[in-house]
Each structure stands twice: as C-alpha cells, then as structure tokens.
Residue, then its C-alpha position, 0 to 999 in steps of 0.5 A: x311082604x318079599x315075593x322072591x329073592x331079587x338078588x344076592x350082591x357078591x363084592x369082588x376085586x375085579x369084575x371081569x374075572x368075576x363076571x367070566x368066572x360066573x359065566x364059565x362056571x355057572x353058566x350065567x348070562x350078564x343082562x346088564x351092566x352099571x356103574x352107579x356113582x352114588x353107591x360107588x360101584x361099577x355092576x354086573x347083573x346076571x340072571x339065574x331065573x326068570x320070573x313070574x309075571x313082568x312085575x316080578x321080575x326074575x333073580x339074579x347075582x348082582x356082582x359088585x366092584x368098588x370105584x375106590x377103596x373109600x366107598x362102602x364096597x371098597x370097605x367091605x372088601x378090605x374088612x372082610x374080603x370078597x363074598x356076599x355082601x347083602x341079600x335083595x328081597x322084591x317086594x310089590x312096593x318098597x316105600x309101604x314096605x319101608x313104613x311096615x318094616x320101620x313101625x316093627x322096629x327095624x332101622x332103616x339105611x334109605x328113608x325113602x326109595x332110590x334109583x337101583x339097577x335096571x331102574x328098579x326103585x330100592x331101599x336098604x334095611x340096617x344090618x345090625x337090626x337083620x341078624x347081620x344081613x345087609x338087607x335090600x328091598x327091590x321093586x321091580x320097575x313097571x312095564x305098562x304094556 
C-alpha cells in the first residue's frame, strides 16, 4: 500500500529560522510554500529526493508553523514542543486506501481525500490506532503529459 515515505512534517515556532536552519545544515532546497487555513498553518516543503517515476513523486521535510495557538499545530507545540509531528506515506490512491485501512479497523481523522500541499490529495489516519504516529497518506497529484 504506501510507496514511499512522502514527507516527515516538523512543527516549528518560526518558520524562517527553521527553513534557513534546514538550508544551511542540511542543504535542503524549499520547493514550495503554503499557507493552508484550513489546517491553520503557514508551510514550507523541501525536498530531500526526488523520485521515481512522476506519480511518485519524491520525499520531502515538510515544516509547519502555527496561524494561532488554537489550531492543531499551535496545540501540538504547546504540549510538546517543536519536533515531528507526523509522518506522510504516498500511496497510488488515498480514498482505496482509506477503505482498506478502515475495514482493518484503524479510525480514520478524514473520511475522505482532501486538498494537500502542492495539490496533492491527503487524508489522516488516528493516532491512537498508529502506535501514537499521526499518520498521513499522501497521493501525489497527476501530471498527464
């Protein structure tokens, strides 16, 4: 079912400390930038690989800053702090894999796919059923060419 790991989403404070801190270190190039109001952040994608073939897609450290305290983000930073906040798995189709998953028993955050970064459809998978890993699934969005 997962084809790689998508994404590893980091929670962090400021974004641009973090950003030029993954740069720097790492060597690490932003390949895009986000602010997504519905999960209430404001992202940064950088790529650590590329992938294989185009649906694929490559891997990447997503970094994630709160748009308040009161989003899932800004909760998960005053609980715990900065530091991975869930792990992104592709797969070849996240609403098959949603039905797959929930008929194993695993409780499902999104029912259905939603809009991700850089258009990708995702869905999340709950924690408490993943060992305590908030749990993403990520298909990558389709380039027809």
């Amino acid at each position: 079912m997962f084809l790689r790991i998508d994404h590893v989403g980091i929670a962090c404070h400021n974004l641009e400390e973090s950003v030029a801190f993954y740069e720097s270190t790492f060597g690490l190039t932003v390949v895009s930038r986000e602010v997504n109001e519905e999960q209430g952040v404001r992202e940064a994608m950088l790529r650590v690989a590329d992938g294989g073939p185009a649906a694929l897609g490559g891997s990447y450290i997503q970094l994630l800053e709160p748009l308040s305290p009161e989003t899932a983000v800004g909760k998960f930073l005053a609980k715990r702090g900065e530091g991975v906040h869930h792990v992104g798995y592709g797969v070849a189709d996240v609403a098959g894999a949603l039905a797959e998953i929930e008929a194993k028993g695993v409780r499902l955050i999104d029912r259905r796919p939603r809009h991700g970064s850089m258009g990708a459809s995702i869905a999340f998978l709950h924690p408490k059923d993943v060992g305590g890993v908030l749990t993403e699934l990520v298909e990558a969005p389709r380039h027809d060419s």
